[in-house]
C-alpha positions in Angstrom: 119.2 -117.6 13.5 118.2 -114.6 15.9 114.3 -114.1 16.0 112.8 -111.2 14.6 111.7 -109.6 17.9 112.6 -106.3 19.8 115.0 -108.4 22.3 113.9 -108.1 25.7 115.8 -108.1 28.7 114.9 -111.2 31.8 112.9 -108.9 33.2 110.9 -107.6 30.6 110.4 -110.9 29.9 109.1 -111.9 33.2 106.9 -108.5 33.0 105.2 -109.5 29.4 104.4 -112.9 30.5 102.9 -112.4 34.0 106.0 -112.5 37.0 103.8 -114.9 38.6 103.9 -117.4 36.0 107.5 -117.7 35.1 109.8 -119.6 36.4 112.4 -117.6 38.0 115.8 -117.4 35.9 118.5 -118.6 37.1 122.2 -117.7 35.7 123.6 -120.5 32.9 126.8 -121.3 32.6 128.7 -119.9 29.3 130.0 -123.6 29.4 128.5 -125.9 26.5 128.4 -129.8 26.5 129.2 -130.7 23.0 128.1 -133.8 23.1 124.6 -133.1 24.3 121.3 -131.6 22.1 117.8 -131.4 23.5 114.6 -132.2 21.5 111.4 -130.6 22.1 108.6 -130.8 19.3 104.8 -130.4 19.3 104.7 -127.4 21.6 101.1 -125.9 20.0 100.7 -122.6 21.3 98.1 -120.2 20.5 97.6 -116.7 21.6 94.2 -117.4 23.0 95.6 -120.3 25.6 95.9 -118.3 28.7 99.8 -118.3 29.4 98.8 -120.5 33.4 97.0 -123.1 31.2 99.0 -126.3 30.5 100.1 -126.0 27.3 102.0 -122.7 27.5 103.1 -123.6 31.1 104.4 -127.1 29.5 106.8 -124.9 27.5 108.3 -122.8 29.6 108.7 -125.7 32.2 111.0 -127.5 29.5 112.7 -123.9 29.1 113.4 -122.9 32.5 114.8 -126.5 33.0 117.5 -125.9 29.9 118.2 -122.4 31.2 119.0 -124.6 34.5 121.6 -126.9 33.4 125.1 -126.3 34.6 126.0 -126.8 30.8 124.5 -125.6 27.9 123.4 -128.2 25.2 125.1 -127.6 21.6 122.1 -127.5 19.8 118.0 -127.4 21.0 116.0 -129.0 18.5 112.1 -128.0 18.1 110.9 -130.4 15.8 107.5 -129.1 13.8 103.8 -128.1 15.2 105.2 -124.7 17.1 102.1 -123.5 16.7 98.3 -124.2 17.9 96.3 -125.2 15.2 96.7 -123.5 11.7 100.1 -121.4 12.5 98.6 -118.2 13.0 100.8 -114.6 13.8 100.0 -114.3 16.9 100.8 -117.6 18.1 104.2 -117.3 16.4 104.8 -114.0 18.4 103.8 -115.9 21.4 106.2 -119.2 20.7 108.9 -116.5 19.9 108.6 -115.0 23.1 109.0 -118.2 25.1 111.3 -119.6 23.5 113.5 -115.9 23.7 115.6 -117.0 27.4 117.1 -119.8 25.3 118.5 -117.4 22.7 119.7 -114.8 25.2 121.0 -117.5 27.4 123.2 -118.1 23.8 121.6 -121.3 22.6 122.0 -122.3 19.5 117.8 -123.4 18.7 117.0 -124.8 15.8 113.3 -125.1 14.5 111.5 -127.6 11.7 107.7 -127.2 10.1 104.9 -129.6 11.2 101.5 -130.1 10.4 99.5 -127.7 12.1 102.5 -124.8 10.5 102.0 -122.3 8.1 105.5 -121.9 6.7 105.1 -118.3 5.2 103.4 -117.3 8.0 106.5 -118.8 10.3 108.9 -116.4 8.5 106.5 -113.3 8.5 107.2 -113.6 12.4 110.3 -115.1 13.0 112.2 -113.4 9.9 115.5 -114.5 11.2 114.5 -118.5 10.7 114.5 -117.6 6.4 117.1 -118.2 4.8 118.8 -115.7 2.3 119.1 -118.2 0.0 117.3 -122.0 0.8 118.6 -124.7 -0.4 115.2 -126.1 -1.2 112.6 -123.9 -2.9 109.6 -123.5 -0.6 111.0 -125.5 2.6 112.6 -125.0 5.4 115.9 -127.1 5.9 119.0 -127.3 7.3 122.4 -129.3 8.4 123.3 -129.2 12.0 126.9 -130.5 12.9 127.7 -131.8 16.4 130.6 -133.3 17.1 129.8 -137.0 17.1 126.9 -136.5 14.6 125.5 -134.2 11.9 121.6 -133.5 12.4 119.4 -133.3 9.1 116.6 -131.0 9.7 113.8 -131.6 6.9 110.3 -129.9 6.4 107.5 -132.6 6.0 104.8 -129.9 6.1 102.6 -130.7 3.0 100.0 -128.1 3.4 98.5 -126.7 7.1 96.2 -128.9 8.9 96.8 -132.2 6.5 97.9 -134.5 9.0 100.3 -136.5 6.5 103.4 -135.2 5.5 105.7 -135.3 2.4 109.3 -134.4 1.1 109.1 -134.0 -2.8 111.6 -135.1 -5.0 113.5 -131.8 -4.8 114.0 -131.7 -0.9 115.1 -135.8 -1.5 117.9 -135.2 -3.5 118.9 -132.3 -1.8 119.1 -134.7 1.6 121.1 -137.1 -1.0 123.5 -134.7 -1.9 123.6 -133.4 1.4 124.0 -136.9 3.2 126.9 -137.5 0.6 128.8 -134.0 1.5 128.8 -135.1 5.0 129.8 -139.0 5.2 132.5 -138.9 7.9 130.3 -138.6 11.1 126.6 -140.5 11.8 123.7 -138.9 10.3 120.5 -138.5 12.1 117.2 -137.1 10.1 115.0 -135.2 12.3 111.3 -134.9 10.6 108.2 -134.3 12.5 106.5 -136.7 10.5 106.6 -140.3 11.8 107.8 -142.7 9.0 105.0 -145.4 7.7 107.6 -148.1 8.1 108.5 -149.4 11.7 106.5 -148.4 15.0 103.0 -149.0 15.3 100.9 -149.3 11.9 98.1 -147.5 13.5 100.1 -144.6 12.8 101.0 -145.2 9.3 98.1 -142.9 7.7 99.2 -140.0 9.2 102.3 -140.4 8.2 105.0 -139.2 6.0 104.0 -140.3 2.4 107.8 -141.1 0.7 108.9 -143.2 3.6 110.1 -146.4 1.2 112.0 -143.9 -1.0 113.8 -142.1 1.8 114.6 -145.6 3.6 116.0 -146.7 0.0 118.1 -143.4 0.1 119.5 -144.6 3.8 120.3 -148.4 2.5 122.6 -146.9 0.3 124.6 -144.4 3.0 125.3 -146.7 6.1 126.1 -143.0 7.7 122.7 -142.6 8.5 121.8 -143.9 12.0 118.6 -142.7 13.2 115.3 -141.2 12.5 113.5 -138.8 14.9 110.2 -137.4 14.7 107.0 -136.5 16.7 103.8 -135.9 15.2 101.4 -138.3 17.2 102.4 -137.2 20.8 103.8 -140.3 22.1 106.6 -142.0 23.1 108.6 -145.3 21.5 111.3 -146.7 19.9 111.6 -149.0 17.1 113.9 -150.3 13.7 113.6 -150.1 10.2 116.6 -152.1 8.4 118.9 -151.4 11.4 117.4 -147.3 11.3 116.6 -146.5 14.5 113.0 -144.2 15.0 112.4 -142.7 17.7 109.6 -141.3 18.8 109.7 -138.3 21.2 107.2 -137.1 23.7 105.2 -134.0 23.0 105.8 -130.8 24.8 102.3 -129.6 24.6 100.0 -132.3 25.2 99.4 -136.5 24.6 97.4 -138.5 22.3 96.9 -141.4 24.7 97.8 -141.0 28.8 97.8 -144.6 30.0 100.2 -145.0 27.6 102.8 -142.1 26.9 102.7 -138.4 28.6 104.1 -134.8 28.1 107.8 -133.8 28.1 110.7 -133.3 26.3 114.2 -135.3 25.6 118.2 -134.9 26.4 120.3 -137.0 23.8 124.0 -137.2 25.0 125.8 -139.0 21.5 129.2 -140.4 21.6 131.3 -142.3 18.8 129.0 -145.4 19.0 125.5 -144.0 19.3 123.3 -142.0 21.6 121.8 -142.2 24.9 118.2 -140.5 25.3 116.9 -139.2 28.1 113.1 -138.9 28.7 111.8 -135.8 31.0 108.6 -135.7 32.2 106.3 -132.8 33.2 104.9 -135.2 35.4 107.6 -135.8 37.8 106.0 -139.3 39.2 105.5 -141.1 35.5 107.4 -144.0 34.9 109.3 -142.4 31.7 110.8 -139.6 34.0 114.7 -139.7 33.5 114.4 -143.0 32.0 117.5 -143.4 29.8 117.4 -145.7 26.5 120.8 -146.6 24.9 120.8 -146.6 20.8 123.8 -148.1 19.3 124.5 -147.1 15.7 124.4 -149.6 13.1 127.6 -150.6 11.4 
């Protein structure tokens, strides 16, 4: 899913963003790790943040340190609020052109709608992200197979700037049918609205509204193993009839900092689950290459 941009060489990139404020590249090897995805989400940027303020710096911190790895991860997930506030062009043209050294370092980067999206808007800029034909009128989904696991990307954007999400019906049955077409490997269902089951009930309002009906879907296809989302810019972990949620740090900025902070997540799955791995942009916080060890349900 190329992005609709003039491409632009490691050096022009440097140039357009400021040489000063880049990370310098460093060579990746052509040598993926199957078995390993990285999840970003929540990376808000807007044209007006000045590209040495956090936010934008956050990003292409968590970039430069993918472009580092000695192998390249199968699949980089960014899951919903690309964009500011109200997803405007320019900040589309801005996220493009960050997130650009992943796809010419050949990275396969996948992108859902959030909250603070405006889908049309989305696809005015990054015209290589619509589909030719969607599956699902009006929303932006798709089916990601790894080896171990098949990644379900859904849109929960309802409308910009209403912080709960929904599905509709149509997008539900299309995850049924979809879940059904793909029952040999684990499934995990990456939203970046937080479910209003499990977790922390403070939560729950902002939610995503057809939580019971989609957990109802999951009792009936054991398949399904986890639930990732981001959405409130924290960190956590909990159940929901043996479901695992998990809650990954935002890229951009955090709700709360005594209790969570900024970063991004590594998720290396095998037969029997997944191990995540939190990253920090502060190097000195606790959750700093903390690992956590979900085992699938059975």
């Amino acid at each position: 899913m190329p992005i609709h941009l003039p491409p632009i060489t490691r050096r022009g990139f440097i140039l357009c963003m400021g040489a000063a404020l880049v990370p310098a590249w460093k060579a990746i090897s052509a040598e993926v790790d199957e078995d390993v995805v990285a999840i970003l989400n929540d990376t808000h940027i807007g044209a007006k943040q000045k590209i040495d303020s956090p936010i934008p710096q956050h990003l292409v911190t968590t970039v430069d340190y993918l472009l580092r790895l000695e192998k390249r991860p199968s699949a980089v997930f960014i899951n919903g609020d690309l964009a500011l506030r109200d997803g405007q062009p320019e900040d589309y043209t801005l996220f493009a052109k960050l997130i650009q050294p992943l796809r010419e370092a050949g990275m396969s980067v996948h992108l859902t709608m959030g909250n603070h999206d405006e889908r049309e808007v989305f696809y005015g800029v990054l015209q290589g992200e619509r589909p030719k034909q969607s599956p699902v009128l009006s929303r932006h989904v798709a089916v990601v197979k790894t080896r171990y696991a098949n990644f379900f990307l859904l849109d929960s954007l309802k409308a910009t700037m209403i912080a709960e999400g929904d599905l509709g019906e149509e997008q539900l049955a299309w995850l049924a049918t979809s879940l059904d077409a793909h029952g040999s490997k684990p499934a995990v269902i990456m939203v970046h609205h937080n479910p209003r089951l499990g977790g922390d009930p403070k939560h729950f309002p902002g939610g995503l509204i057809e939580s019971q009906p989609l957990w109802d879907l999951f009792e009936k296809r054991k398949h399904v193993k986890a639930y990732v989302h981001g959405h409130i810019h924290d960190w956590g972990l909990a159940k929901h009839e043996e479901v695992h949620i998990v809650n990954t740090p935002a890229v951009s900025y955090v709700a709360n900092p005594a209790t969570s902070t900024t970063g991004w997540t590594m998720a290396r799955l095998n037969r029997d689950g997944m191990t995540l791995t939190t990253h920090t942009h502060l190097l000195d916080h606790p959750l700093n290459n903390r690992e956590h060890r979900l085992d699938w349900r059975t």
